[in-house]
C-alpha positions in Angstrom: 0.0 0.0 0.0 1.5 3.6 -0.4 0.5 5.4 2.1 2.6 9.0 0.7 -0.7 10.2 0.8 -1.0 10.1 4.8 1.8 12.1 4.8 0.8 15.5 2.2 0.7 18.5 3.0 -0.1 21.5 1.3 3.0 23.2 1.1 5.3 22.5 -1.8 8.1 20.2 -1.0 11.6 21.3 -0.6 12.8 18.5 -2.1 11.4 15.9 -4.2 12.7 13.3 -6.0 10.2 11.6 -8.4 10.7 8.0 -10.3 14.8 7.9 -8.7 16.2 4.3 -10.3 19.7 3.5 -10.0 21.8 0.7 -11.8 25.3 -0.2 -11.8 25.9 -2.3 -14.8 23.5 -5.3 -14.8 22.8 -4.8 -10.9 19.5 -2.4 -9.9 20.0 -0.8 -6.9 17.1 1.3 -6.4 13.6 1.2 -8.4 11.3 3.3 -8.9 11.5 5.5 -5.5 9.2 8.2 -4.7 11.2 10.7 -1.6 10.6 14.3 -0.7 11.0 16.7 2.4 9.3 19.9 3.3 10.4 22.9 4.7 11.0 22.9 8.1 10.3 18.9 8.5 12.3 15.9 10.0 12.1 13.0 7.9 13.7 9.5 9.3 15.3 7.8 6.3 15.4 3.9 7.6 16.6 0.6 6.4 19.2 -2.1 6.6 22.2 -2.0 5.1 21.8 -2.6 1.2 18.8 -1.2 1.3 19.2 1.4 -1.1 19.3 4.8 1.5 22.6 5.4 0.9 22.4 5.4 -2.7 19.2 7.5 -2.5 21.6 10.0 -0.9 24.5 9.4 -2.9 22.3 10.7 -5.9 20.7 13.4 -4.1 24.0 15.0 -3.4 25.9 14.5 -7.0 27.7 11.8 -5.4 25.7 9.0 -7.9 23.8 10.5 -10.8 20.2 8.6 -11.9 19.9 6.1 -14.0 16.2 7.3 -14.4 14.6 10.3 -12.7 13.6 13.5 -12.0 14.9 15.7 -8.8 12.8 18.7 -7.8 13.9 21.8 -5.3 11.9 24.5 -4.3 9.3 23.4 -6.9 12.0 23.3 -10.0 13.4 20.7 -11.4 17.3 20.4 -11.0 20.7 18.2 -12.4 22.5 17.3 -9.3 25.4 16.5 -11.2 28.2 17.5 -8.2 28.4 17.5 -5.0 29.4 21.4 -5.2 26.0 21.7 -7.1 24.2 20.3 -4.0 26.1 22.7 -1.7 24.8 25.8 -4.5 21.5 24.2 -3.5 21.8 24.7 -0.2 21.8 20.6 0.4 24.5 20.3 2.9 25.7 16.8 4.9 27.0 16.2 8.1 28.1 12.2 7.5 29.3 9.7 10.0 33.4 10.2 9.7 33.1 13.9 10.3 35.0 16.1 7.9 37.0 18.0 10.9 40.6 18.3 11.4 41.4 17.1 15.0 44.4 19.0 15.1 42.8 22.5 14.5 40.6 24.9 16.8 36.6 24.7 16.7 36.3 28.3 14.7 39.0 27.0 12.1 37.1 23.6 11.5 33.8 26.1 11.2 35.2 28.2 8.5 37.2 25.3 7.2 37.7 26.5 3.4 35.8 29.9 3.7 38.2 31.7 6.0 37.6 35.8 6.1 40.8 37.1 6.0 42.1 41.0 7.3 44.5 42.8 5.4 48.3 44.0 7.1 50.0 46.2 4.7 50.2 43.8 1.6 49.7 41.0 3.4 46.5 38.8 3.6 46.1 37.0 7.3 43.5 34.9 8.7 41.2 37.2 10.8 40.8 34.8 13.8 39.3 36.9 16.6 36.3 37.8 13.7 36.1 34.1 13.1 35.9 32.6 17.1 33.2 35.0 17.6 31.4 34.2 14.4 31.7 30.8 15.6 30.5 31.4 19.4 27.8 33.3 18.4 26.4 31.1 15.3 26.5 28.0 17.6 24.6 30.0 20.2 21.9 30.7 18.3 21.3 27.3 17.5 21.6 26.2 21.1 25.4 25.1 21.2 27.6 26.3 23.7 31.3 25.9 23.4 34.2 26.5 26.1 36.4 28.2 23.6 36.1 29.0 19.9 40.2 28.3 19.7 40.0 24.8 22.1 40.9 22.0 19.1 38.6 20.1 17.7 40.4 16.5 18.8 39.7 17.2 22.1 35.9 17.1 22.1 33.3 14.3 22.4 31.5 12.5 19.8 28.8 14.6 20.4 30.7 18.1 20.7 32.0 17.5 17.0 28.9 16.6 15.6 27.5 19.7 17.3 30.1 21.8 15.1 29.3 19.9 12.0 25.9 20.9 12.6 26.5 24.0 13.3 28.8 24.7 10.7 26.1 23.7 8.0 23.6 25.5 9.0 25.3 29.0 9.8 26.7 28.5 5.7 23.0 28.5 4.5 22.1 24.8 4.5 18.3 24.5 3.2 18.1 20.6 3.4 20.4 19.5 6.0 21.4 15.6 5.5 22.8 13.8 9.2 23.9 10.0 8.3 23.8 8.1 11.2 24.7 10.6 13.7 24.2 8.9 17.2 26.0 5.7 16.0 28.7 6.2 18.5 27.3 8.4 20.8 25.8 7.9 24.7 22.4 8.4 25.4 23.2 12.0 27.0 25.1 12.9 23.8 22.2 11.5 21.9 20.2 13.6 23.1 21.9 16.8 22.7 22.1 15.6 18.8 18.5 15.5 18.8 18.2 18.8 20.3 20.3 20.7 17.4 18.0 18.7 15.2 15.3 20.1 16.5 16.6 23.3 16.6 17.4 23.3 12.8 13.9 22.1 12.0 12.7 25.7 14.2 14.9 27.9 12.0 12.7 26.2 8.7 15.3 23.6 7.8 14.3 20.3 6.3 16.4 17.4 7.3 17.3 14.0 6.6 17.9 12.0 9.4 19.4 8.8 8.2 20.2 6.0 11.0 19.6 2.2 11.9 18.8 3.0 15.4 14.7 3.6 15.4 14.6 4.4 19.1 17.0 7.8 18.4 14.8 9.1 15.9 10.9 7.9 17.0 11.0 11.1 19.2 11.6 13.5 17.0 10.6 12.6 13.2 7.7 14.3 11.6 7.8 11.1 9.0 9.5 7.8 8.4 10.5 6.4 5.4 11.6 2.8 5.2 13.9 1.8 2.0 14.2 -1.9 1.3 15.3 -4.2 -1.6 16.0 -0.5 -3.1 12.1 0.1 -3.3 10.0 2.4 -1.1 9.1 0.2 1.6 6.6 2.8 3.8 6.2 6.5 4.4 4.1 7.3 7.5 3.3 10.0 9.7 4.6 10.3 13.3 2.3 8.6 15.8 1.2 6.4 13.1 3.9 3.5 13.9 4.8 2.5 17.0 8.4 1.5 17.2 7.9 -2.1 16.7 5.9 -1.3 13.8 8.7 0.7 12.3 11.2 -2.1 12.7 8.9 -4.9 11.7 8.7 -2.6 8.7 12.4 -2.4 8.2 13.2 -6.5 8.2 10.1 -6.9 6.0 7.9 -8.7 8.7 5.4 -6.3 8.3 4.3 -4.5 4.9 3.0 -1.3 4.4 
């Protein structure tokens, strides 16, 4: 049964992604898969490894490009042919092996790439007292508190760094915000806190992908869940439509939609 339908709304989608089929060689990967976000929604993107999630991803973010397939965003249809034509989108990802440099400060990691820079005589330098309060202030207002903008990055907890990641992404402009797997390593406090910037992302009008195996991290605070298996849409429901049981059962394929 497809049950998208318990799931519109009348705004137009953020992102949609209409048909998406994916082959490599003789070997189909996905078929056929309907996907889409709204502004300012959480949507859980769920299955087991194989699945076909990750590839879904891949494509929406010019890692993989579609065998078949059209991908909307803001009501437009777009070629996500590059990852940098994702970031022009405004699609940014915060993935599992964090892109931050352990050995450099928190406000250096932030503006990794994008440095502003204040001009000595002829001389270009990196303007680091504008850059840690940038940093302090932009985490802030998303509910992240840091020590020190300059304390280094390999220093801080699992859940500190994905904080910055976070963060980072959305002070740059992210419109569609894409976390893969998260709380993977993380305690239950650090969890939390995760869940909290996800939250606070969502507030500011930011749709998000929350990608993970773990269903009990995500029941709380997913507006919809979207179960990918054997690279077909499996289920798209509503929150407080599933329990969590129901979700997994969904997931293994002992229970269809």
């Amino acid at each position: 049964m497809d049950t998208s339908n318990l799931t519109s709304t009348s705004s137009m989608p953020l992102v949609k992604m209409e048909n998406i089929a994916k082959n490599f060689g003789v070997v189909t990967v996905l078929t056929g898969v309907d996907f889409h976000v709204n502004p300012g929604e959480i949507v859980a993107l769920l299955g087991d490894n194989g699945a076909g999630k990750s590839t879904l991803i891949k494509i929406l973010t010019g890692v993989y490009t579609p065998t078949s397939g059209q991908i909307y965003f803001e009501g437009r249809p777009v070629q996500v042919n590059t990852p940098h034509d994702a970031h022009d989108l405004g699609i940014e990802t915060v993935y599992q092996d964090l892109a931050l440099v352990d050995l450099m400060s928190i406000s250096r990691n932030f503006f990794l790439g994008r440095e502003p820079m204040r001009r000595v005589g002829p001389i270009n330098l990196l303007d680091r007292n504008k850059m840690d309060l940038q940093t302090r202030n932009s985490l802030h207002e998303i509910g992240i508190e840091i020590r020190s903008a300059r304390e280094k990055v390999g220093k801080l907890s699992g859940g500190e760094r994905q904080s910055i990641a976070i963060g980072r992404a959305v002070h740059f402009g992210a419109k569609l915000l894409i976390l893969d797997e998260p709380t993977s390593a993380l305690s239950v406090g650090e969890t939390r806190k995760v869940l909290d910037y996800t939250r606070n992302a969502k507030a500011r009008g930011l749709g998000v992908i929350f990608i993970t195996h773990n269903v009990s991290h995500i029941f709380e605070v997913a507006d919809r869940y979207v179960v990918i298996r054997h690279g077909k849409k499996a289920a798209d429901y509503a929150q407080g439509q599933l329990t969590q049981n129901d979700i997994a059962d969904l997931i293994t394929g002992a229970r269809e939609a």
